[in-house]
C-alpha positions in Angstrom: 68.3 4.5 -14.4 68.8 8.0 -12.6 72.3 9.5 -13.4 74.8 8.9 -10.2 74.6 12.3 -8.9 71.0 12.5 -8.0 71.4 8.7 -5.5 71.6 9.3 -2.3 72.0 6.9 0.9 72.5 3.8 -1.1 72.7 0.5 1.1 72.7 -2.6 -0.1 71.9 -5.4 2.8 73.5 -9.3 2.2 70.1 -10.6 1.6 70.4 -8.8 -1.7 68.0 -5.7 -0.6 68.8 -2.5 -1.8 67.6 1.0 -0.7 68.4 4.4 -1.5 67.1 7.9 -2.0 66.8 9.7 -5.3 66.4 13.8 -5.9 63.5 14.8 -7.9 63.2 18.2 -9.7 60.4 20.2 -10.9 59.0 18.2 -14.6 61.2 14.8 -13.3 59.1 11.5 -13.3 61.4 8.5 -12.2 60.2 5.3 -13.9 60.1 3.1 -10.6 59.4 -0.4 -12.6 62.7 0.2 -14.8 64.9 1.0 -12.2 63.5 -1.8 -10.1 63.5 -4.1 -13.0 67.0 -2.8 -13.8 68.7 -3.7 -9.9 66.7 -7.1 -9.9 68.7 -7.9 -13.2 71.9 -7.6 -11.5 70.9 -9.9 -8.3 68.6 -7.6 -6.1 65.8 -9.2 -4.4 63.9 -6.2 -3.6 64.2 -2.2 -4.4 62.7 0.1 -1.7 63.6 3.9 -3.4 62.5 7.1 -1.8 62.0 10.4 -4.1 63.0 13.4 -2.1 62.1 17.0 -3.9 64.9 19.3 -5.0 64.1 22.5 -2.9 66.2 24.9 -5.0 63.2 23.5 -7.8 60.3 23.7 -6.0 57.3 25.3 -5.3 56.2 29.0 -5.6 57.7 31.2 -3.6 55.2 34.0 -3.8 52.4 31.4 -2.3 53.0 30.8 1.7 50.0 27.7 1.5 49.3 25.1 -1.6 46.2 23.1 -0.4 44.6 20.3 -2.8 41.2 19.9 -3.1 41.2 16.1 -4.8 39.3 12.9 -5.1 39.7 9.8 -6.7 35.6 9.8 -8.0 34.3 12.1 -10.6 31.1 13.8 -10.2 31.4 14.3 -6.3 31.6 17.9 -6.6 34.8 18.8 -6.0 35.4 21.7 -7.9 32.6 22.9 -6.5 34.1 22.6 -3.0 37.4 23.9 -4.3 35.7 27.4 -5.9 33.8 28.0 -2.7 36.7 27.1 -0.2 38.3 29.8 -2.4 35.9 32.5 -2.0 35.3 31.7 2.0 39.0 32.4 2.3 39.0 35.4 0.1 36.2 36.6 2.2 37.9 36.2 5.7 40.9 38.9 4.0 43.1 36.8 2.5 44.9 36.7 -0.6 43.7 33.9 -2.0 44.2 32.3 -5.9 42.2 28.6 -7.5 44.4 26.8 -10.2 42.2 25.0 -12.1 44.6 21.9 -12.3 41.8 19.7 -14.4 43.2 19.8 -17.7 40.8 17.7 -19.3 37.5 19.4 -17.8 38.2 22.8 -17.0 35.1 24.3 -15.2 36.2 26.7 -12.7 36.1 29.9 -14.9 32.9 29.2 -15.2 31.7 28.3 -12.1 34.0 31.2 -10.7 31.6 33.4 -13.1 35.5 34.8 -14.8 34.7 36.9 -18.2 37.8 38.0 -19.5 40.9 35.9 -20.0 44.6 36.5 -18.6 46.4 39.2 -19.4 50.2 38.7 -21.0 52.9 41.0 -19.7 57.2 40.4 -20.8 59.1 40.3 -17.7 62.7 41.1 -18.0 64.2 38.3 -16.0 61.0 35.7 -16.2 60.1 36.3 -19.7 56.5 36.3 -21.0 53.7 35.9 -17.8 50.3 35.5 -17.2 48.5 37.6 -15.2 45.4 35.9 -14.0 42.0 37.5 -13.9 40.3 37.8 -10.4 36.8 37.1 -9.7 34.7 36.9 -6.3 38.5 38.4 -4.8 40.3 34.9 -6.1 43.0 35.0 -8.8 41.9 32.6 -11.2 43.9 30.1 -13.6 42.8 27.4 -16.1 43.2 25.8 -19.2 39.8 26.5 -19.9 41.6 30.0 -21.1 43.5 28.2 -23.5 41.2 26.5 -25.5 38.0 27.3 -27.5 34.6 26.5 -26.8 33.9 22.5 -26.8 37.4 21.9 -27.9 38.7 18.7 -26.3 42.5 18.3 -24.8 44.0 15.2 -26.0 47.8 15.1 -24.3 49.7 12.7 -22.9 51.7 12.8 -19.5 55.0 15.0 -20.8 52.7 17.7 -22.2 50.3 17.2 -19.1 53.4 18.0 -17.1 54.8 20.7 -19.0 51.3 22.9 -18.6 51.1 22.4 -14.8 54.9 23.2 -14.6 53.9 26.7 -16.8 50.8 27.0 -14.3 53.4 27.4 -11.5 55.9 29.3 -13.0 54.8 31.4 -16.3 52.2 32.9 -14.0 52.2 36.1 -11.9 50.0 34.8 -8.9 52.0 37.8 -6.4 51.7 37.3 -2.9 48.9 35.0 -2.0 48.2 33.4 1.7 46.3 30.2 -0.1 46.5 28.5 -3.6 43.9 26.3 -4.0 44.4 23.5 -6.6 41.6 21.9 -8.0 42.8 18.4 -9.2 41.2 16.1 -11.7 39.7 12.5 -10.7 41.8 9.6 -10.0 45.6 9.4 -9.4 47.5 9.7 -12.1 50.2 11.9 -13.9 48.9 15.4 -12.6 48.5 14.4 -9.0 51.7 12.6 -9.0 53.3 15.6 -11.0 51.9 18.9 -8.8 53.7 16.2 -5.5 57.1 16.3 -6.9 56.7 20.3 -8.6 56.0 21.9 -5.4 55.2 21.4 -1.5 51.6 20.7 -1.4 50.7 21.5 2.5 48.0 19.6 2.3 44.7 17.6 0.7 41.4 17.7 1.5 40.0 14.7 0.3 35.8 15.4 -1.1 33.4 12.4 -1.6 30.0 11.2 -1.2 29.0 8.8 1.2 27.8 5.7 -0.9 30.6 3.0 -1.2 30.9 3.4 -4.8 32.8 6.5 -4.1 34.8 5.5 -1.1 36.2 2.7 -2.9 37.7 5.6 -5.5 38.5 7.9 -2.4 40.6 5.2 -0.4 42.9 5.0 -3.4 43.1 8.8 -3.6 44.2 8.7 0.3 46.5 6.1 0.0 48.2 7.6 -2.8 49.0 10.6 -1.0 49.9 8.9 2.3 53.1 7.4 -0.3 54.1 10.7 -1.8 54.2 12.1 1.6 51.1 14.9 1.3 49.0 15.6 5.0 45.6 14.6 4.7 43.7 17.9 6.1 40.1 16.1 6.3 37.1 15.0 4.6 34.3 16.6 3.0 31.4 14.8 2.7 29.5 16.6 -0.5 26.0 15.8 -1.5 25.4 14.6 2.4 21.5 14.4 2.4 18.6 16.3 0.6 16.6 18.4 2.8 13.0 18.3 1.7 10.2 20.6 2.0 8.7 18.8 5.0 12.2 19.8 6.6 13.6 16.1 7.0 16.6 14.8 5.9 16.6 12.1 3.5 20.0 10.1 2.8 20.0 9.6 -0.9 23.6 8.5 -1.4 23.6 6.3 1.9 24.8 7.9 5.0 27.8 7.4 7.4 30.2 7.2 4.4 32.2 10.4 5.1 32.4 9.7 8.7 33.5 6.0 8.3 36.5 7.2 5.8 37.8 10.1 8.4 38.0 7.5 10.9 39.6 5.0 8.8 42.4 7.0 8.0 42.5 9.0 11.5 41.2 12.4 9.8 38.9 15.4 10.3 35.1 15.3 9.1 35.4 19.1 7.5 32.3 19.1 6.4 28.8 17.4 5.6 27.3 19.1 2.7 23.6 18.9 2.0 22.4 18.7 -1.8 20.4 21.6 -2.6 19.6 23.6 -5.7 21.6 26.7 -5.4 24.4 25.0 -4.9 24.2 23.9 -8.7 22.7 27.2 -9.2 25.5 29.3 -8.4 28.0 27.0 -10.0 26.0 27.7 -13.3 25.7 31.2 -13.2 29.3 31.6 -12.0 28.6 33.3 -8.2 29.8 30.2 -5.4 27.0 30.2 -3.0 29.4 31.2 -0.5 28.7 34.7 -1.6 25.2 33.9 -0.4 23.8 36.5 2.0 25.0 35.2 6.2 22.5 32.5 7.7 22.3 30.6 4.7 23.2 26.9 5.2 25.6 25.8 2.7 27.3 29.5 2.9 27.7 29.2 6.4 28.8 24.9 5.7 31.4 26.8 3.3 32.6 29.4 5.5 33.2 26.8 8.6 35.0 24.8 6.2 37.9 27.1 5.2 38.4 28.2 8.8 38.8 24.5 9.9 41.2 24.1 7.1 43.6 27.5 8.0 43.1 25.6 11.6 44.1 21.9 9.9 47.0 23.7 8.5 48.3 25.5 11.5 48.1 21.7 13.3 50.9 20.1 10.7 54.6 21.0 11.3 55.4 23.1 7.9 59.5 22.3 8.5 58.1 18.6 8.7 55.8 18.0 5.8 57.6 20.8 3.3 61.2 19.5 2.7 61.7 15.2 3.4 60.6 12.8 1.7 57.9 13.0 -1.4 57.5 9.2 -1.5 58.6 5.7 -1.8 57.6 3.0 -3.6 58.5 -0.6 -3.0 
């Protein structure tokens, strides 16, 4: 049970219901079953808490705009969104950095084509800091620096915590317009710990359009509809194959990516076709946003981030930075 202190608008209704609010810092992960379990024992018939961030704890204040790239299906490509909506920003002049927030399967220094590792500098008040490499104009972090070769990591959720919360704040990002974090599969402990480290401004949610992946993404959505994270759009990745004969043929379905931004009252970003550069330049390390102009997928790439900065300027930021992170019933 949280210590005193940290409760806030407690109510207790004669039905036996009982609400309140409860502070979250940076690293804190409330147990929700044993505090619910815990009330119930003592006579409450249901426990509505809401986790509201501790500002003084949060975020990075160096970084005006912290935009997720997530999904709740591996394989849909969305680091390889997340590495190119990088470099499209970077491109447009701004200062832009990619935390490769994948613990597990840390690609982006490779797809980001990064050849040297970060630099460490001792700060006088901060202590010991990474300074992370830039590549294609994006400042570039990942645990992919931190291991060797084909190593595996094999953590659990305190030490999965502990490295995103080092991420944030052992690292010299400087002044940056857009972070861009590139978030595992699923919805589990690093998703749930990056929502109650910092203000995310927003998600933008990547799938295919075959059911088999929306049924993953819905869950993704919905989790970040409860801790409180706007949903900028959808990006509908691997959208059709465009063969020689110049048709389109729909080899993941079609209609998937539209469906799910309408569903959950969103933006279609952007329908991305499959085509071999796109693996291409995630292999050799150069996003084909860098592509010469009139290219398709570049130019699919370089829409995309500027309906994002527009997606972004839509949500209130006094709104969606400071109230409630989520609550669980």
């Amino acid at each position: 049970v949280p210590s005193p202190h940290k409760i806030q608008d407690l109510k207790i209704f004669e039905d036996g219901k009982v609400s309140f609010s409860i502070v979250v810092g940076a690293g804190e992960a409330p147990a929700e079953a044993k505090i619910q379990d815990s009330l119930k024992a003592v006579g409450a018939t249901s426990v509505q808490m809401t986790m509201i961030p501790n500002k003084t704890q949060m975020g990075i204040p160096s970084v005006k705009q912290l935009i997720a790239v997530s999904s709740g299906k591996g394989g849909v490509g969305k680091s390889t969104v997340s590495v190119n909506l990088a470099t499209a920003l970077a491109l447009s002049g701004y200062s832009v950095g990619i935390l490769d927030a994948d613990i597990y399967g840390p690609n982006i220094p490779t797809m980001m084509g990064v050849t040297e590792n970060p630099k460490l500098v001792n700060d006088p008040i901060r202590g010991e800091l990474f300074i992370p490499p830039v590549s294609h104009g994006v400042k570039v972090m990942s645990m992919g620096f931190l291991i060797q070769g084909d190593q595996p990591v094999i953590w659990r959720g305190p030490m999965l915590h502990n490295i995103l919360n080092q991420f944030c704040t052992r690292v010299e990002w400087g002044n940056l317009d857009y972070l861009v974090l590139d978030l595992p599969p699923g919805t589990g402990d690093v998703q749930l710990s990056l929502a109650q480290m910092m203000p995310l401004s927003g998600t933008v949610i990547v799938t295919t359009p075959q059911e088999i992946a929306l049924q993953d993404v819905r869950k993704a959505i919905n989790m970040w509809e409860k801790v409180k994270v706007p949903l900028l759009g959808v990006v509908e990745n691997m959208s059709y194959f465009l063969g020689d004969d110049g048709k389109k043929y729909a080899i993941f379905g079609e209609g998937g990516g539209s469906l799910l931004a309408k569903k959950f009252n969103t933006t279609l970003l952007a329908q991305v076709p499959l085509v071999t550069q796109v693996r291409e330049g995630g292999d050799q390390g150069r996003p084909i946003v860098m592509s010469p102009k009139g290219t398709v997928v570049s130019d699919l790439f370089k829409e995309l981030a500027q309906k994002v900065i527009l997606r972004l300027k839509e949500f209130d930021q006094s709104q969606n930075s400071g109230l409630e992170i989520g609550t669980f019933n």
